[in-house]
Steps between C-alpha positions, in 0.01 A plus 500: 500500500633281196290266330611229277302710252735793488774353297241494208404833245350445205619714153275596270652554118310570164502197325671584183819568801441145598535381135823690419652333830396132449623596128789635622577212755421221211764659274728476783394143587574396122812653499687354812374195402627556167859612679463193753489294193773649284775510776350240785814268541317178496207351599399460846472181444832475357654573828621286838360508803645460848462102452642485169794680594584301809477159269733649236750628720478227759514769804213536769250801489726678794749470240327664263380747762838582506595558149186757477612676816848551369415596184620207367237412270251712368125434531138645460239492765141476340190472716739388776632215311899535415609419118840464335614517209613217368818611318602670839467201672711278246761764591467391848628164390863522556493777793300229693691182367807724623418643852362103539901377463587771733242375743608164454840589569418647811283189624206679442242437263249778313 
């Protein structure tokens, strides 16, 4: 019979083997952050959000559902929030503005 207890072992290590790891992990630590620094693209807050997006390009958030479904525009999911780029969106600008005549051309309206 399994108890909820089961899952759980405890490790014994000498202690100078616990100071090499959390050494080991702080170097590592420093250094992505360092890396994360050096070559991040931007800011988090830099980016556009869903909302953002949707105001800029004057399209609804289907709309934009569609884009990242088709590949259309690339984004980032963080903590289950979506972010774009804002360069990549400004390229959006004209593929929108265009498939928005087409739609109005067909009577239909994006």
């Amino acid at each position: 019979m399994e108890t909820k207890f089961d899952e759980y072992q405890i490790v014994n290590i000498e202690a100078k083997t616990f100071e090499a790891m959390l050494s080991k992990f702080e170097s590592f630590a420093k250094r992505m952050e360092t890396l994360c620094h050096l070559h991040g693209d931007k800011d988090i807050s830099e980016w556009m959000d869903n909302q953002d997006v949707c105001q800029l390009l004057n399209i609804s958030p289907r709309t934009l559902q569609t884009l990242r479904d088709n590949g259309t525009l690339a984004f980032s999911r963080i903590s289950h929030k979506i972010y774009y780029k804002p360069e990549d969106v400004k390229k959006m600008i004209p593929i929108v503005e265009d498939k928005r005549k087409q739609a109005k051309y067909k009577g239909k309206q994006i």
